[in-house]
C-alpha positions in Angstrom: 90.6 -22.4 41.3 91.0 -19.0 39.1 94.6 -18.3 40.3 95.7 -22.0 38.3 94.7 -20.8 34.9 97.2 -19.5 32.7 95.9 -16.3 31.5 97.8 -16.6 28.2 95.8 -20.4 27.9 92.6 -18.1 28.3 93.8 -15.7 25.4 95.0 -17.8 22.4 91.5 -20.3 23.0 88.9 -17.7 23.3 90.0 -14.1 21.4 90.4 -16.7 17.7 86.9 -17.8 17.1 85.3 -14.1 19.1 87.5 -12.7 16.0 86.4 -14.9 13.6 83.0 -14.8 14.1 82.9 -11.5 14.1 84.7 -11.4 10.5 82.1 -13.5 9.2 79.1 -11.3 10.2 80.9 -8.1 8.7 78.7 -6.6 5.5 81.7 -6.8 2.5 79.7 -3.9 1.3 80.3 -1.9 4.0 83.7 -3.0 3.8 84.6 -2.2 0.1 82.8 1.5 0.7 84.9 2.5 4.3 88.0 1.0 2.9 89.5 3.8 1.5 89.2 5.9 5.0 89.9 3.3 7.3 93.6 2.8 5.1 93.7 6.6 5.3 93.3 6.7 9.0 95.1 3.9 10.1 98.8 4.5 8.1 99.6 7.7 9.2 98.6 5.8 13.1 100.6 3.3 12.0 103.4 5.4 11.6 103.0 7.7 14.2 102.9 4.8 17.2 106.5 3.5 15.2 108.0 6.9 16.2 106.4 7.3 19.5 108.1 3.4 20.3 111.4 4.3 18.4 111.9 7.7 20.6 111.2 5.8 24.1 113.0 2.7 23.1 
């Protein structure tokens, strides 16, 4: 019964609302305070997992 289910089906119905539901519990304080290191953080990881693809590929 599993094996018939098209795992991709599974993905775009479920991860949507888990994600939005999530967003709409997250404290905009906390937020607005951790923004500033979480732009820090994730730019330079940004960056750095372009390179890593562009040298393989």
């Amino acid at each position: 019964m599993a094996e018939g289910i098209n795992p991709h089906l599974l993905f775009y119905s479920f991860l949507p609302p888990l994600i939005f539901s999530e967003a709409m519990k997250l404290n905009v304080r906390l937020v607005q305070k951790c923004f500033a290191q979480v732009f820090l953080l994730a730019c330079p990881g940004v960056l750095l997992g372009t390179g890593m693809v562009a040298l393989v590929a």
